[in-house]
C-alpha positions as CSV (number, residue, x, y, z in Angstrom):
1,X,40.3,-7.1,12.2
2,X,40.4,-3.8,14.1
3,X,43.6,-3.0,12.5
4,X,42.2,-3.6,8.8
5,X,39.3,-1.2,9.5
6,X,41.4,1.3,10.8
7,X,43.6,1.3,8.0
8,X,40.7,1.3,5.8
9,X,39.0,4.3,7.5
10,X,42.6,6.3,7.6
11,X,42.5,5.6,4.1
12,X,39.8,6.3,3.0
13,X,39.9,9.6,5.0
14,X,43.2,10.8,3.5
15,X,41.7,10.0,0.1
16,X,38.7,12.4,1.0
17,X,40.8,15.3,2.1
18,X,43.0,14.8,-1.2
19,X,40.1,15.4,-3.2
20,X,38.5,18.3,-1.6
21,X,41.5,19.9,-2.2
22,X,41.2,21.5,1.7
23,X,42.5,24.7,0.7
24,X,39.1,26.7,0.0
25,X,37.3,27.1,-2.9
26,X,38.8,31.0,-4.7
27,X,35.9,32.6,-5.5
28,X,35.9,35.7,-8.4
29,X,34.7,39.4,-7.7
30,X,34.4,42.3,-10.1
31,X,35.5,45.6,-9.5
32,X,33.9,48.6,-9.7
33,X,32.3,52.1,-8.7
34,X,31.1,55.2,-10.1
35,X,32.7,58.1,-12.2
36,X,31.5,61.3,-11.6
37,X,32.1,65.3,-13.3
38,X,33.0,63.9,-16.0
39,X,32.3,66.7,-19.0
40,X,30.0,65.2,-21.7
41,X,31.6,64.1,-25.3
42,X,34.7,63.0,-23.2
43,X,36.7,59.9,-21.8
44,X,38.6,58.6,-19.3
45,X,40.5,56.0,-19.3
46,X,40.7,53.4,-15.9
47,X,42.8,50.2,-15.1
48,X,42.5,47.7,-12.9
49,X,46.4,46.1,-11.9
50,X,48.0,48.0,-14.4
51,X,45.7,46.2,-16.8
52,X,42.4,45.4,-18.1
53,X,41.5,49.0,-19.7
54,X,38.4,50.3,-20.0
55,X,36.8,53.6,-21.5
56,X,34.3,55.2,-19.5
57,X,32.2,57.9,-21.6
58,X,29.9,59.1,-19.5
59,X,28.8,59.6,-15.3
60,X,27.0,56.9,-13.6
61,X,28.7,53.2,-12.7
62,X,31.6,51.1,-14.3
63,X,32.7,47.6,-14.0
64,X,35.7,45.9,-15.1
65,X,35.4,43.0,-17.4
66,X,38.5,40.7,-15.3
67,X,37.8,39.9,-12.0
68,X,39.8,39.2,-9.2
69,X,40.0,36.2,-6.7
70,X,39.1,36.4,-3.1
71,X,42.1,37.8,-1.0
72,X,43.7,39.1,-4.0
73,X,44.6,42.9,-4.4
74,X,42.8,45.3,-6.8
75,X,44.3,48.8,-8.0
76,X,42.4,51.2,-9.9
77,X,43.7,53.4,-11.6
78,X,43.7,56.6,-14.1
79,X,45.7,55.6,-17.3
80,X,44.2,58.3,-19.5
81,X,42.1,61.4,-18.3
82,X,40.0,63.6,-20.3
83,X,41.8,66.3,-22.6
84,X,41.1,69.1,-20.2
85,X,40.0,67.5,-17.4
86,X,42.0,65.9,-14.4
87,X,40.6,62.9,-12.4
88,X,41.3,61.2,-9.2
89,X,40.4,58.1,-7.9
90,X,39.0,57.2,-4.2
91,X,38.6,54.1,-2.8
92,X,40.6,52.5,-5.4
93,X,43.0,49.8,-3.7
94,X,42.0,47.3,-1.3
95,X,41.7,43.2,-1.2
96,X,38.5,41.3,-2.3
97,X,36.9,40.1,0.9
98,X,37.8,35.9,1.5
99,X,33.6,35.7,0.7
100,X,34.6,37.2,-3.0
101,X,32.2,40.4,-2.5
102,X,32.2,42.1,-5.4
103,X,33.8,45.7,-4.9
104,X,31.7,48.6,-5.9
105,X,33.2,51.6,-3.8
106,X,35.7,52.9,-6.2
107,X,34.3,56.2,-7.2
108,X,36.3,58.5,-9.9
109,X,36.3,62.4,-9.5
110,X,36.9,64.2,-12.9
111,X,36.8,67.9,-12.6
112,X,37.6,70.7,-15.6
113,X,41.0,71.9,-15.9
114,X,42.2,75.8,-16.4
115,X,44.0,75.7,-20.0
């Protein structure tokens, strides 16, 4: 009898950690930050992993609309600047924290260029 119920409860424990998958749950964060000297009636251009484009028209915050899974790598980058501006980007590389934190620390410097 002590042999059936320790089969049982071996069972029914593997069954358990089968279904809970025991890997973690992923959890999504967005990516973001804040642009900044960026001339008025202008653009710029940012990606996130060589994709996911967005246009950013004015100073203040920006946010990617794909996120990216816990302990997975974010790069942001400059596809298209400003016609006569150049901008870098700070901050812009880095892994989303295993809690999925969303990033906000990317911050995008646009300053006018000499023609």
């Amino acid at each position: 009898m002590k042999s059936m119920t320790l089969k049982t409860m071996l069972l029914a424990t593997t069954a358990a950690l089968a279904l809970c998958g025991c890997g973690g749950t992923t959890v999504n964060a967005t990516i973001g930050g804040t642009v900044s000297g960026l001339s008025g009636g202008t653009t710029v251009t940012l990606t996130d992993n060589g994709g996911d484009p967005i246009q950013v028209g004015s100073n203040g915050t920006f946010t990617f609309d794909v996120q990216v899974a816990s302990n997975s790598g974010y790069n942001v980058a400059v596809q298209t600047p400003p016609i006569g501006e150049a901008c870098t980007v700070s901050n812009g590389s880095g892994t989303v924290d295993g809690d999925g934190d969303n990033v906000t620390t990317v911050t995008v410097s646009c300053v006018t260029t000499a023609n």
